[in-house]
C-alpha positions in Angstrom: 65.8 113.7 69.8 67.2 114.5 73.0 68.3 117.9 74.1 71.5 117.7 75.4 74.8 119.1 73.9 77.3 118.3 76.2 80.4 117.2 74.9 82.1 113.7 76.3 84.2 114.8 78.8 86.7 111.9 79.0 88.9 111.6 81.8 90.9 114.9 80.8 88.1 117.2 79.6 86.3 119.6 82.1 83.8 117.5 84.4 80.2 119.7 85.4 78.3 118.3 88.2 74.8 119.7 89.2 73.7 118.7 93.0 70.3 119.4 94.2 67.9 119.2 97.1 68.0 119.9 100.5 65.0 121.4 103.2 67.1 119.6 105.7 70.4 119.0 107.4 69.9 115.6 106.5 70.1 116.2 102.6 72.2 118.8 102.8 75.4 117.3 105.0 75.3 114.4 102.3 75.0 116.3 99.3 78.0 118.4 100.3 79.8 115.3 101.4 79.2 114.0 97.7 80.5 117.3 96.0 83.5 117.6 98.6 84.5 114.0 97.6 83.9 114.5 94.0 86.3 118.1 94.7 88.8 115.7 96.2 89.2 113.0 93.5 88.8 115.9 90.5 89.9 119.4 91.5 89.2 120.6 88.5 85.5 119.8 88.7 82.9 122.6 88.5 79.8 122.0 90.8 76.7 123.9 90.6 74.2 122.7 93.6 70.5 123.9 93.0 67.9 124.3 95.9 64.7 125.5 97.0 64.1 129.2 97.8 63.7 129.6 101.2 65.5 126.4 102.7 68.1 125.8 104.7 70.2 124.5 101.2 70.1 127.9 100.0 73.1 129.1 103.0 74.5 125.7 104.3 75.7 125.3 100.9 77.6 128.8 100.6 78.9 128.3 103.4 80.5 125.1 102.2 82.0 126.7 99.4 79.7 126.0 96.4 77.4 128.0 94.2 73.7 127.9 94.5 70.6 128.3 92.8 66.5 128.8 94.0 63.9 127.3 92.9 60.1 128.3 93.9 59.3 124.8 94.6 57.7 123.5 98.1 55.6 120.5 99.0 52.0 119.9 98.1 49.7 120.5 101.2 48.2 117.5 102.9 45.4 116.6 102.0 46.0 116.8 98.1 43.3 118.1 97.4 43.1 121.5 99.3 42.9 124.7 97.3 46.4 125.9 98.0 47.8 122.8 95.8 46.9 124.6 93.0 49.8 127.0 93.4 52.1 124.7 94.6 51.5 122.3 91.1 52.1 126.3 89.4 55.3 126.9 91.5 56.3 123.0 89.9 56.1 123.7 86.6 57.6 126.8 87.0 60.2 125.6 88.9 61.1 122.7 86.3 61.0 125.6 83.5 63.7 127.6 85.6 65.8 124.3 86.0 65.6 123.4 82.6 67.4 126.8 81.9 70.0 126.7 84.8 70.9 123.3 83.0 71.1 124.6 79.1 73.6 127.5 81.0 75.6 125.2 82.8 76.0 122.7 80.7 76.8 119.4 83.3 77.0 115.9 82.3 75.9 114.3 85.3 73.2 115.8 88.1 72.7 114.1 91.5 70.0 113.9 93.9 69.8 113.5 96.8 65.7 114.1 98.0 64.1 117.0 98.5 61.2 119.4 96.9 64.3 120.4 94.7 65.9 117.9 93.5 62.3 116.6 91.5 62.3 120.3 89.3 66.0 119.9 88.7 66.4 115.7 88.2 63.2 115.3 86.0 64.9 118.8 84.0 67.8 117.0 83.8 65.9 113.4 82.5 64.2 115.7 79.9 67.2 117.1 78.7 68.7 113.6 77.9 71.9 114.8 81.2 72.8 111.2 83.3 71.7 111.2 86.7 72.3 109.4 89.9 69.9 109.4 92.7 71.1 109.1 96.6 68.5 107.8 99.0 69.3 108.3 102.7 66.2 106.3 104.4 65.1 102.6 104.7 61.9 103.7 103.2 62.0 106.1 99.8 61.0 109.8 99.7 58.2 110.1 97.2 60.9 112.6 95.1 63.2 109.6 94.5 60.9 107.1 93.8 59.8 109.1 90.8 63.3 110.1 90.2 64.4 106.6 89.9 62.7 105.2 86.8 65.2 107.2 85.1 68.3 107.4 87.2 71.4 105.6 85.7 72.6 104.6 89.4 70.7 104.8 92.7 73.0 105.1 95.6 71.1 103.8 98.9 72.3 103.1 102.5 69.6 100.0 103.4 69.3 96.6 102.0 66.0 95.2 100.6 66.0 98.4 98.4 65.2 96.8 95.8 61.1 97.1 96.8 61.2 100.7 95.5 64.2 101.2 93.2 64.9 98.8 90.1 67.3 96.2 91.3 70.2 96.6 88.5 70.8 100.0 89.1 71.2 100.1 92.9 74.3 100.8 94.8 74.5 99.9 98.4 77.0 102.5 99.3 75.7 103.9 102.8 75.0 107.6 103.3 77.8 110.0 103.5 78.0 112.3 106.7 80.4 115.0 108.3 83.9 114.1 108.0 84.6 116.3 111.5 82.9 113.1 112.7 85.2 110.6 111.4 88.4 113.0 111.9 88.1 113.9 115.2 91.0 112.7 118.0 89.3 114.1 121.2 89.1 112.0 123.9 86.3 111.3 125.9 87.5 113.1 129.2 88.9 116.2 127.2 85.7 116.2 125.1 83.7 116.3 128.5 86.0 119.2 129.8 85.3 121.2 126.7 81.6 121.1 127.7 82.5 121.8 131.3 82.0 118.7 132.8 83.4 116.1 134.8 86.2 114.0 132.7 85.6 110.8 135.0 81.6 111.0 135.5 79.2 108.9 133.0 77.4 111.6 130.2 74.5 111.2 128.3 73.9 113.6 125.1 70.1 114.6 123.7 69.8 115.9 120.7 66.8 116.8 118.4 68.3 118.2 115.5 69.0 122.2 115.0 65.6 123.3 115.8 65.3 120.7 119.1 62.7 117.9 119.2 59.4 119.3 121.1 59.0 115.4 122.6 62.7 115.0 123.5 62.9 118.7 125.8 59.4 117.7 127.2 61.0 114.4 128.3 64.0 116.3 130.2 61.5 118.7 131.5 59.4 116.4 132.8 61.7 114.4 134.8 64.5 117.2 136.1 64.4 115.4 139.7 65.5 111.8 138.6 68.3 113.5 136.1 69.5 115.6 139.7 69.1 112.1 141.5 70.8 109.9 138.6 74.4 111.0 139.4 74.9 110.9 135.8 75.7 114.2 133.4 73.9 115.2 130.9 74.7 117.8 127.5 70.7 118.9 126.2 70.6 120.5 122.8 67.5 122.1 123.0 66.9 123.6 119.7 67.0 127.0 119.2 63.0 127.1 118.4 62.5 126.2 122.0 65.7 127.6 123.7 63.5 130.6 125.1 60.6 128.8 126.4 62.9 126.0 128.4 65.0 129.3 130.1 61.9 130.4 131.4 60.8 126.7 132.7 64.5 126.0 134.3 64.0 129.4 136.1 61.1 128.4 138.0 61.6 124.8 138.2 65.3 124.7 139.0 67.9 123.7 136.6 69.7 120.6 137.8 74.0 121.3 138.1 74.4 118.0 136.2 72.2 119.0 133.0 74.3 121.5 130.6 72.2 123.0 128.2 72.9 124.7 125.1 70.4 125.7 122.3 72.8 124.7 119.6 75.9 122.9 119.5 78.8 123.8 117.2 80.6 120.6 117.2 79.5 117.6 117.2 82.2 115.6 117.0 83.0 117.0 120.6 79.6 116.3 121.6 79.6 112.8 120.8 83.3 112.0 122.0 82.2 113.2 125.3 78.7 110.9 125.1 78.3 107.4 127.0 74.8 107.4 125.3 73.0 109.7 122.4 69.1 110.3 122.5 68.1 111.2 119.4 65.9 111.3 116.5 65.8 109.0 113.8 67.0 110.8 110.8 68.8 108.8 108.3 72.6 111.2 108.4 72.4 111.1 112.5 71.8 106.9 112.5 74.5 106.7 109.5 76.9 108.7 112.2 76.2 106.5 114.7 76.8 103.4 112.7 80.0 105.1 111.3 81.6 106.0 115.2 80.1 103.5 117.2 77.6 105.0 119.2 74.9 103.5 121.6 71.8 105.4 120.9 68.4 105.5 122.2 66.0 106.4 119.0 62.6 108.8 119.0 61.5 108.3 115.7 60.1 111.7 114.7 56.1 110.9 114.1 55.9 114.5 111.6 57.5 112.8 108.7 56.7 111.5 105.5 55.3 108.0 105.4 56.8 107.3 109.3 60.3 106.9 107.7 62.0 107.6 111.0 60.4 104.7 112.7 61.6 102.8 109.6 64.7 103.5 109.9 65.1 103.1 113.9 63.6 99.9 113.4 66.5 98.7 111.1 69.3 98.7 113.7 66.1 98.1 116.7 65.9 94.1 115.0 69.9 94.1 114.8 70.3 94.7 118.4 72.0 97.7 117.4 70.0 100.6 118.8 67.3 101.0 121.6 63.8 102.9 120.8 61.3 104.6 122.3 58.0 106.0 120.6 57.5 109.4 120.5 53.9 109.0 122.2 55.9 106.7 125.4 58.6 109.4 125.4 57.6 111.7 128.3 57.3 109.0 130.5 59.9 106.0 129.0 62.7 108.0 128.0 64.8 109.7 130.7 64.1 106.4 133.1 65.3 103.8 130.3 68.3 106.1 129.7 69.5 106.2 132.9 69.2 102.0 133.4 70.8 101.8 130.1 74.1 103.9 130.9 74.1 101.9 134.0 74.5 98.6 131.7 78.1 98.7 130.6 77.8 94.9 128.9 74.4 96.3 127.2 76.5 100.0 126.0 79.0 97.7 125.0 76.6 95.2 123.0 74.8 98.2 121.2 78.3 100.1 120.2 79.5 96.4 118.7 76.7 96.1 116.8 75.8 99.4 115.4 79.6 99.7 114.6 78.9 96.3 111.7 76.2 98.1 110.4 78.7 100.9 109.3 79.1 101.7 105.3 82.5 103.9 105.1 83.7 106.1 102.4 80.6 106.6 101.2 81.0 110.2 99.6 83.9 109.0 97.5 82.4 105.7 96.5 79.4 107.8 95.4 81.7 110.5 93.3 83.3 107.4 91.6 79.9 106.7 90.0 78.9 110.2 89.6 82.4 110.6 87.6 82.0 107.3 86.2 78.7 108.5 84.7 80.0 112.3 83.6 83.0 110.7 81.4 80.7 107.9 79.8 78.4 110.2 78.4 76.9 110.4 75.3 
């Protein structure tokens, strides 16, 4: 006998929502895209998200408006077998017990995941207690979370073909992943986007990014060749991170920062950023390549190697044997990546040729397509 009371909520009655995961921008931009969407289409909706103690979730998601709560949950330690799993499999159960509860108090009929320690306490809660639930995978190769997620999961949401290797093929959704509407809503142009940063409106700009905390490979690439970016008569906008914003002041002091390199431990907007871009470098997280599918951008991809089961390279390699994106191993990066970058913003047919084709890869509206089936779900059930 299954667990859940929830009432049917039909299209008029009150529609609950729980959202979980998060431990990264790149699970928490969609997740909040999803609730935003499902927010738009039904105003009345209550959404409760539910995260993991410590994470970034727990005050990106304030901060967007919406109601969280903490689990004790984090990842096992690699190898599995070290001592300190021990407590981490405690923290799990625990964690599932405490989601169980935050469930039986709020009463949803539908919870969403979208990856993330999280979302396996509260989705496998939520299979146990008989509530619907819709999985969203963001990368070309499942998260271990999801996969164990899915033999349950009513719909799985994905933003790759061939999907079907990992996730039952009758219940997947190609729907792309959704990202930060800024992005999408943005009228900047080029030249004012470049004057915003301070630089010249008329002179070729090429933007490196390695996510909020910076990409150690990426910053050792600039650093490594500050006389060709001088020489290249190009402009460059470095997001250095803010883990390593400290240690790359002290380097420019002594080495000599470049006037054509403008560097900034954390930008604000990056819809501005991009507008004013000829060419991203960047790493190969599944929200930044759906952006750049989404407005067109050519990118140069360093696959982060510190991720689970090399996803990043997975994904890189999906627009990399569409023509759609350039990469460069993290391991070649030092040496290959400022060089190659340069060449490439000289190469206005190849910009052109990556932009075209990155741009068909693009899945739009994929937050509301995503809260139709979530709704879809919440007033079927039983």
């Amino acid at each position: 006998m299954n667990e859940n009371t929830n009432t049917q909520t039909g299209n008029g009655g009150e529609l609950r929502v729980v959202v979980s995961g998060g431990g990264t921008g790149g699970h928490i931009f969609p997740a909040v895209s999803i609730a935003n969407a499902i927010k738009a289409l039904r105003p009345d909706a209550k959404i409760l998200f539910v995260g993991a103690e410590g994470r970034m979730e727990m005050q990106r998601v304030p901060q967007a408006g919406y109601d969280i709560k903490g689990l004790p949950i984090r990842g096992f330690l690699r190898p599995l077998w070290k001592p300190g799993n021990v407590g981490v499999a405690l923290d799990y159960l625990k964690s599932k017990r405490m989601a169980k509860q935050i469930l039986r108090d709020f009463r949803p009929q539908v919870a969403v995941g979208v990856g993330g320690y999280a979302s396996s306490a509260a989705l496998g809660a939520a299979n146990s207690l008989g509530i619907p639930t819709l999985i969203q995978e963001q990368n070309s190769y499942a998260g271990l979370a999801n996969k164990q997620l899915a033999a349950k999961a009513r719909k799985i949401c994905v933003a790759y073909e061939g999907m079907e290797r990992f996730f039952p093929k009758d219940r997947i959704l190609l729907t792309g992943n959704p990202v930060r509407q800024a992005l999408l809503d943005t009228k900047v142009t080029r030249e004012e986007a470049r004057k915003a940063f301070g630089l010249d409106p008329d002179k070729k700009t090429i933007l490196l990014v390695g996510g909020s905390l910076g990409a150690r490979t990426i910053n050792e690439s600039v650093l490594t060749h500050l006389a060709d970016i001088e020489a290249s008569g190009l402009q460059f906008i470095w997001q250095t991170g803010k883990y390593y914003s400290q240690q790359i002041a002290t380097e420019l002091k002594s080495k000599g920062q470049p006037a054509n390199l403008k560097v900034m431990d954390f930008i604000t907007d990056m819809a501005v950023a991009y507008a004013a871009a000829d060419l991203v470098i960047s790493r190969a997280g599944a929200s930044s390549i759906s952006e750049f599918c989404l407005i067109g951008k050519p990118v140069i991809l360093v696959p982060s190697p510190n991720v689970a089961e090399d996803h990043q390279t997975k994904n890189a390699m999906a627009l990399v044997n569409r023509k759609a994106a350039l990469m460069v191993k993290d391991a070649d990066a030092c040496q290959q990546l400022i060089p190659l970058a340069i060449n490439t913003v000289a190469d206005g047919e190849l910009l052109r040729s990556l932009s075209q084709n990155v741009l068909k890869m693009a899945l739009p509206n994929s937050a509301e397509i995503i809260a139709k089936e979530v709704i879809k779900l919440a007033t079927t059930a039983r």
